[in-house]
C-alpha positions as CSV (number, residue, x, y, z in Angstrom):
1,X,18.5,151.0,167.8
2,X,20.7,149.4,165.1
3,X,22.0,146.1,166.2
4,X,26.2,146.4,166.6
5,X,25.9,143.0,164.8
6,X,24.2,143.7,161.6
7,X,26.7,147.0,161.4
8,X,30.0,145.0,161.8
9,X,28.4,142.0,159.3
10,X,28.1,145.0,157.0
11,X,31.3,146.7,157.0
12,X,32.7,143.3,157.4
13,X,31.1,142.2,154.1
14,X,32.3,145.3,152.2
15,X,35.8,145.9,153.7
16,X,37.0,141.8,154.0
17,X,34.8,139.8,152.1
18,X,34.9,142.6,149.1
19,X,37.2,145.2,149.3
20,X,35.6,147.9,147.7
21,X,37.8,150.3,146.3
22,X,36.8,154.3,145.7
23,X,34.5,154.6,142.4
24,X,33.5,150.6,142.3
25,X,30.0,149.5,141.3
26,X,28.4,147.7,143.9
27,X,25.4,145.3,143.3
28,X,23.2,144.9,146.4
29,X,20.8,141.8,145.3
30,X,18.3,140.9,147.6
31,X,15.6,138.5,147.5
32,X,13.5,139.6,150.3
33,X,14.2,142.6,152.6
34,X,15.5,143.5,155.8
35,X,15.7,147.4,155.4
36,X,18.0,148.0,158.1
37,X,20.7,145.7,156.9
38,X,20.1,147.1,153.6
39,X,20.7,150.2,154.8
40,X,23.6,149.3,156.7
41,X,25.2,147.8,153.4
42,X,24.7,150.8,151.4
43,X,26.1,153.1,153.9
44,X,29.2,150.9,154.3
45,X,29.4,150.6,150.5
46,X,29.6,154.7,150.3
47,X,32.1,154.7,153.0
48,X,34.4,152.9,151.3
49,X,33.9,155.2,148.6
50,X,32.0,152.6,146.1
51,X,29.0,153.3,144.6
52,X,26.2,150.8,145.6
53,X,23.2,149.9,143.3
54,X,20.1,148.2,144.7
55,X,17.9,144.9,143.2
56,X,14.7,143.8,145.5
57,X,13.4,140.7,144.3
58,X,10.6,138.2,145.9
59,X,10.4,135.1,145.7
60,X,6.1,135.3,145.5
61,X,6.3,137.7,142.5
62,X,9.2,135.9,140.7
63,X,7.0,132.7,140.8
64,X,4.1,134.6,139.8
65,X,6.6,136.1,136.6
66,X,7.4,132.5,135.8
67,X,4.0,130.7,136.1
68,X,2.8,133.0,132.9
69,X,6.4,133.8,130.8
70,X,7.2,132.6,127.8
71,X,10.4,131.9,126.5
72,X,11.2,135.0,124.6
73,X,10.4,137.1,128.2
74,X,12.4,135.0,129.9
75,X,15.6,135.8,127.5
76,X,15.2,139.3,127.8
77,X,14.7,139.6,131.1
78,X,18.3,137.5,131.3
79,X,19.6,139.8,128.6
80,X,18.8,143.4,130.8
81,X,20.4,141.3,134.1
82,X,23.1,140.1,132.4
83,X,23.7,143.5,131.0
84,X,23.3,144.9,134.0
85,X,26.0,142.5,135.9
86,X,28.4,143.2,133.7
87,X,29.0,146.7,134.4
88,X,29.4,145.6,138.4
89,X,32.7,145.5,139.5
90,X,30.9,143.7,143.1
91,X,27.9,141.7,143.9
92,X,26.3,140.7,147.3
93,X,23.4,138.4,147.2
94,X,21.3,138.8,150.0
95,X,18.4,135.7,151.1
96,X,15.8,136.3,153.7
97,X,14.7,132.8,153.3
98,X,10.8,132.7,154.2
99,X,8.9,129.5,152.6
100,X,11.6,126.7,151.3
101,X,8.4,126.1,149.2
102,X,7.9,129.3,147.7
103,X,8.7,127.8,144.1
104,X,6.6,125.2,143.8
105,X,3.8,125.0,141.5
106,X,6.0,126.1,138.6
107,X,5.8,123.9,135.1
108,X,9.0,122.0,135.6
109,X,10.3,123.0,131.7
110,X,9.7,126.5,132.4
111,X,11.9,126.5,135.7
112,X,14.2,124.7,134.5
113,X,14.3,127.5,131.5
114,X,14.7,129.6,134.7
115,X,17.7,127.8,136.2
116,X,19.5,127.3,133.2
117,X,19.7,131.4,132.4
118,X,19.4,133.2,135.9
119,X,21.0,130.5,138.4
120,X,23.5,128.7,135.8
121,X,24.3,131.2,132.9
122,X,24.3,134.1,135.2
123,X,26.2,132.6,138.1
124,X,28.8,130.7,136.4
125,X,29.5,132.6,133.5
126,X,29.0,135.6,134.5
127,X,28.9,136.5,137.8
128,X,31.3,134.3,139.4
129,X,34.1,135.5,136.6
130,X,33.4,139.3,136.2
131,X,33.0,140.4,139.6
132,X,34.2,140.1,143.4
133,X,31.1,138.5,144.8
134,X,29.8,137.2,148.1
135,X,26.9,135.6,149.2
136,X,24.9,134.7,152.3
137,X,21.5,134.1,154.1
138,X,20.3,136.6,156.4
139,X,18.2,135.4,159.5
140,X,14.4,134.8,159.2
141,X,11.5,133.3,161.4
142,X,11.6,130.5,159.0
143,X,15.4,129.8,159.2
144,X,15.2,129.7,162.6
145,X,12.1,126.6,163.0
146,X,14.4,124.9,160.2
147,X,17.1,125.1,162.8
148,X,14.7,123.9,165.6
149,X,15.4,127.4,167.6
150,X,13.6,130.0,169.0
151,X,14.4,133.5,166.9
152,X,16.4,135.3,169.2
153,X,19.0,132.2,169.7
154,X,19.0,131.1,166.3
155,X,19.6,134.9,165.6
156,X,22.3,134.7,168.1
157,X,24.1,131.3,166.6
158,X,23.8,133.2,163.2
159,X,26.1,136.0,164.1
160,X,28.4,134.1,166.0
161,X,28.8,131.9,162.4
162,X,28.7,134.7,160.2
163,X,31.2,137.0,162.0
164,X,33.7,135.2,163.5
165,X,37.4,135.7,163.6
166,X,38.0,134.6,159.9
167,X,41.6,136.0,159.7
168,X,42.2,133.4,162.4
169,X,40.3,130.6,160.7
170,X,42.3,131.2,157.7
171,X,45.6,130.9,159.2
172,X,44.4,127.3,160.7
173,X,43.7,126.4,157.1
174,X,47.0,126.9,155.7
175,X,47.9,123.3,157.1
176,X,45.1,121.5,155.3
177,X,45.4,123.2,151.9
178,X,49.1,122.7,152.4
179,X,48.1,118.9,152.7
180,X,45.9,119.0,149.7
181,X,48.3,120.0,147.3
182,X,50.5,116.8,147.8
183,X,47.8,114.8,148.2
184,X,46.9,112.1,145.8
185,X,44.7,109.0,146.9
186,X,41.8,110.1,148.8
187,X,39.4,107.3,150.7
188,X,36.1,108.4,152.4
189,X,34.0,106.1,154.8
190,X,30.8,106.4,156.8
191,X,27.5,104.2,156.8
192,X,26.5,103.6,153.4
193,X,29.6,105.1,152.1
194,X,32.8,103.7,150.6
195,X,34.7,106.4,148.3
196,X,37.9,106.5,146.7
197,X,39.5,108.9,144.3
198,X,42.7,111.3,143.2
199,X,43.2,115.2,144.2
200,X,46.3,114.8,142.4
201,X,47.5,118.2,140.6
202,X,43.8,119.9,141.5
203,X,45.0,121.4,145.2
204,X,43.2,123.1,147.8
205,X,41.4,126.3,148.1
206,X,40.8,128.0,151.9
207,X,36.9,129.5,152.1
208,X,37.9,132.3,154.7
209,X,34.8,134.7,154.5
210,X,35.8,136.2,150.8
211,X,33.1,134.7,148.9
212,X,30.2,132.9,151.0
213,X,29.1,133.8,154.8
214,X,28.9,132.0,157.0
215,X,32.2,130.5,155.6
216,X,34.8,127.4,156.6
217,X,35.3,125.0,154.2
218,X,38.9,124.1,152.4
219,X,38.0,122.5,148.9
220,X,39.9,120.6,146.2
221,X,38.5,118.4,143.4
222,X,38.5,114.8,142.2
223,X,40.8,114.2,138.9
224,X,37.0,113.5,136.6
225,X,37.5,109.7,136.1
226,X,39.1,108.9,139.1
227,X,36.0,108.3,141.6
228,X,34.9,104.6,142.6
229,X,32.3,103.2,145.2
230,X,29.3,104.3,146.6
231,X,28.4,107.6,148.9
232,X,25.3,108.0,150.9
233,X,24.2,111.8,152.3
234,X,22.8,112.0,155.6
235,X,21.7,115.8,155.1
236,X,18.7,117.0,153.4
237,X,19.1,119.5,150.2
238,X,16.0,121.8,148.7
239,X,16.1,121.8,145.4
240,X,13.4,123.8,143.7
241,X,10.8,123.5,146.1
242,X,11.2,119.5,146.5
243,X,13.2,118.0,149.6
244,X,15.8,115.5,148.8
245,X,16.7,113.2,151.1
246,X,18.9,109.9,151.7
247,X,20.6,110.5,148.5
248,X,22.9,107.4,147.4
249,X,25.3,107.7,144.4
250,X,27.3,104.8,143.0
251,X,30.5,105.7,141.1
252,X,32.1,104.1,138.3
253,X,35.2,105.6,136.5
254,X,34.2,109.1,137.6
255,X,30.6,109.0,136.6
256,X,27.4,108.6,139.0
257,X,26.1,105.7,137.5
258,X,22.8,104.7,139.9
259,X,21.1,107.7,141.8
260,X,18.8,107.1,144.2
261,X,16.9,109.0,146.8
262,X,13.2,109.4,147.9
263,X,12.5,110.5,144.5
264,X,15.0,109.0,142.3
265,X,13.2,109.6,138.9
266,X,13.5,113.7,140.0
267,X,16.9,113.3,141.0
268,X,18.2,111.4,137.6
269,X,16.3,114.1,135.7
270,X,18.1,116.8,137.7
271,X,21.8,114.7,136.5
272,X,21.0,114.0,133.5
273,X,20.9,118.1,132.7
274,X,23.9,117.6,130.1
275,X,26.8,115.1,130.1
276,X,29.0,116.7,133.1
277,X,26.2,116.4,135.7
278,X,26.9,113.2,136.6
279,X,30.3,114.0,137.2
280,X,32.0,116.0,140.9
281,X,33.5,119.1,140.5
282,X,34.4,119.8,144.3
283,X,35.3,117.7,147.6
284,X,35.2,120.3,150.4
285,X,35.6,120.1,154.1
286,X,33.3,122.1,156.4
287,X,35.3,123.1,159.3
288,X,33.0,126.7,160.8
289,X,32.9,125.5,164.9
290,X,29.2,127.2,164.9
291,X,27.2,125.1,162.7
292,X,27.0,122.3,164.1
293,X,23.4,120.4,162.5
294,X,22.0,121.0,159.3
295,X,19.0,123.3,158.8
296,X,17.9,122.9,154.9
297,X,20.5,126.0,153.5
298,X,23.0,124.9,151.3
299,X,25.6,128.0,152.5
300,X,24.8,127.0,156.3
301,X,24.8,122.8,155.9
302,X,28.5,122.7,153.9
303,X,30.5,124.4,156.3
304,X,29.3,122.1,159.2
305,X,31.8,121.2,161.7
306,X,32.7,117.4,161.2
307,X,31.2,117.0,157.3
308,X,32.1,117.3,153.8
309,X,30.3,118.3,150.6
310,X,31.1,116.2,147.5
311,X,29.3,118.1,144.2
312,X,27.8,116.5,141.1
313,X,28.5,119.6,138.2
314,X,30.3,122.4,136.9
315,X,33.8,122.8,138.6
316,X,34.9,126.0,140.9
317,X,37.5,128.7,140.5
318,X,40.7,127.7,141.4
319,X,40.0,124.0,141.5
320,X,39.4,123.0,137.9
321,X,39.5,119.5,137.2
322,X,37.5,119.9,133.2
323,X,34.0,119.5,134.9
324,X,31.4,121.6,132.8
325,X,28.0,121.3,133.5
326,X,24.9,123.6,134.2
327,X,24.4,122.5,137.7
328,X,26.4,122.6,140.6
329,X,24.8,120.8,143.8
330,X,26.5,120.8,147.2
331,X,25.3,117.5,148.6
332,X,26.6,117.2,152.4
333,X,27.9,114.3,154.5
334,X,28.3,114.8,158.1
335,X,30.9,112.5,159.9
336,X,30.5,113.1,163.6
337,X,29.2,110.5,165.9
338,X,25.7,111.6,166.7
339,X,25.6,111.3,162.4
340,X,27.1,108.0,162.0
341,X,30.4,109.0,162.1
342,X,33.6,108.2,159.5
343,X,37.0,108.7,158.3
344,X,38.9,110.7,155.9
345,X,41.9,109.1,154.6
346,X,44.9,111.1,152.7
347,X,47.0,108.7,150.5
348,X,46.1,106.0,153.4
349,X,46.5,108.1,156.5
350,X,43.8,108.9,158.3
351,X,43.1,112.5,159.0
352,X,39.9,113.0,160.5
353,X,37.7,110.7,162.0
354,X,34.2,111.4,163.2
355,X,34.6,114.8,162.1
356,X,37.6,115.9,164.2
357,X,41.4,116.4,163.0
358,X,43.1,113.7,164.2
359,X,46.6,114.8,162.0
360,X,49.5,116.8,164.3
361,X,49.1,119.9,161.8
362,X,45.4,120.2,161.7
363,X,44.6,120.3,165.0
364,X,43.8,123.9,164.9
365,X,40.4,123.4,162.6
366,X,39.2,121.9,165.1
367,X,36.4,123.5,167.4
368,X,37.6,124.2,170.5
369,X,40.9,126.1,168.5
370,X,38.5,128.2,166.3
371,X,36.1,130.0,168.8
């Protein structure tokens, strides 16, 4: 039998997050398999009257593909994708993440080839503007030992994440990305970290299950040159098949101006992919009440309870502060006690402190108010 759980995460991906409408091309993209979530998708696709298109991909293979490409492959395989994206009117990106390893071995010039066409030119020029999209994980033996949990309870913190009451999360929002569009002076402490910069003018933006799932984060951005002082992440990031860890940026004028981390030379080269790089695009606030610890996946770790993700690269929709760059790397701070703990000041009041809402109006994002 069918899980209830991976039906309602369907229809919920296709009716909320999506909204397919009667005749719309729908892009089912996944990168692994899970056949009876597949199937679940495409059923709910044709009941909303869209018509739904499949793309299998694996990571194994894809290495394989890149290990032995040359350039001129490479560009025409982007050419049929991008092609092929363009005529989608939606796009869900299914990962059934199995070996957070899977991509090493590749010559570093030909991956990053790789990233600058499929995960750069792709995503950000094309995908993210032509289409309603949404994006998510879906739960793997693998996720589960990076979570330190036994399958059947990480399976069961997954669904509570990915389908919980997100009409209700967004009206708790409303008060915080009220709050961000009058903010301007923004301070950010925690150990290693002492960060000050503008949202003036940029605003916020609610994450309420439209775009990435599990979802809960409100975002703004940094006016460019406005960023000063130092930040230190506490929360591992994969990038590539390499681990990044105890990442420390120093800020001068906007731009990261010393990088460090446990392999600083790899992370520089990373930044120094063209000019805007070394520049944040996004400050966002992870506020989903069922993640509570990281667990190496970038769409899980940035909507942590208690944290907040500050991004080196190319800016978001609806936040643009000039930010153009080929990267885009959510790098995550979490702020509750058991991580250090810290503050979050709004032009010099204090909003949340070791990750809970401490302002009148925001009590609501916190946990006990969202489950």
């Amino acid at each position: 039998m069918i899980d209830t759980r991976v039906k309602k995460l369907a229809q919920n991906l296709i009716g909320h997050s999506l909204g397919v409408k009667p005749g719309e091309k729908v892009l089912i993209e996944t990168r692994g398999i899970d056949t009876a979530f597949t199937m679940e998708l495409i059923r709910a696709t044709y009941q909303a009257g869209g018509l739904p298109f499949l793309s299998i991909k694996f990571p194994e293979l894809d290495r394989e593909i890149q290990k032995g490409c040359s350039e001129e492959q490479l560009r025409l395989m982007y050419k049929w994708e991008e092609e092929r994206m363009l005529a989608m009117d939606c796009y869900i990106g299914v990962r059934l993440p199995v070996n957070s390893f899977e991509e090493s071995g590749v010559d570093f010039g030909k991956m990053e080839l790789y990233n600058s066409l499929y995960d750069r030119k792709l995503l950000m020029e094309v995908r993210v503007p032509t289409t309603r999209w949404v994006v998510l994980r879906y739960p793997t033996p693998a996720m589960a030992q990076a979570a330190k949990m036994n399958t059947q309870d990480f399976e069961d913190f997954y669904f509570g994440a990915c389908c919980l009451d997100y009409e209700k999360m967004s009206r708790a929002m409303d008060p915080l990305k009220a709050l961000m569009d009058r903010t301007d002076r923004v301070r950010i402490t925690a150990p290693g970290t002492d960060l000050t910069f503008s949202i003036r003018g940029i605003g916020g933006v609610k994450c309420d299950g439209n775009a990435n799932i599990p979802d809960g984060e409100v975002y703004s951005a940094p006016v460019r040159d406005s960023v000063n002082g130092v930040i230190t992440y506490n929360t591992p990031s994969m990038v590539d098949g390499f681990c990044f860890e105890n990442i420390r940026f120093e800020f001068k004028n906007g731009k990261i101006v010393r990088a460090e981390a446990n392999n600083s030379k790899r992370l520089n080269d990373i930044l120094d992919t063209d000019e805007g790089a070394r520049y944040i695009d996004e400050f966002a606030l992870g506020v989903n009440p069922y993640v509570t610890r990281p667990m190496n996946e970038t769409l899980f770790d940035e909507k942590i309870m208690g944290s907040l993700h500050f991004t080196p690269g190319n800016c978001v929709m609806g936040c643009d502060n000039g930010n153009r760059s080929q990267i885009h790397w959510d790098l995550v701070l979490i702020q509750t006690p058991e991580w250090g703990g810290g503050t979050i000041a709004f032009d010099g009041e204090i909003i949340r402190r070791d990750g809970l809402f401490v302002k009148e109006e925001l009590l609501q994002l916190n946990p006990e108010n969202l489950k």
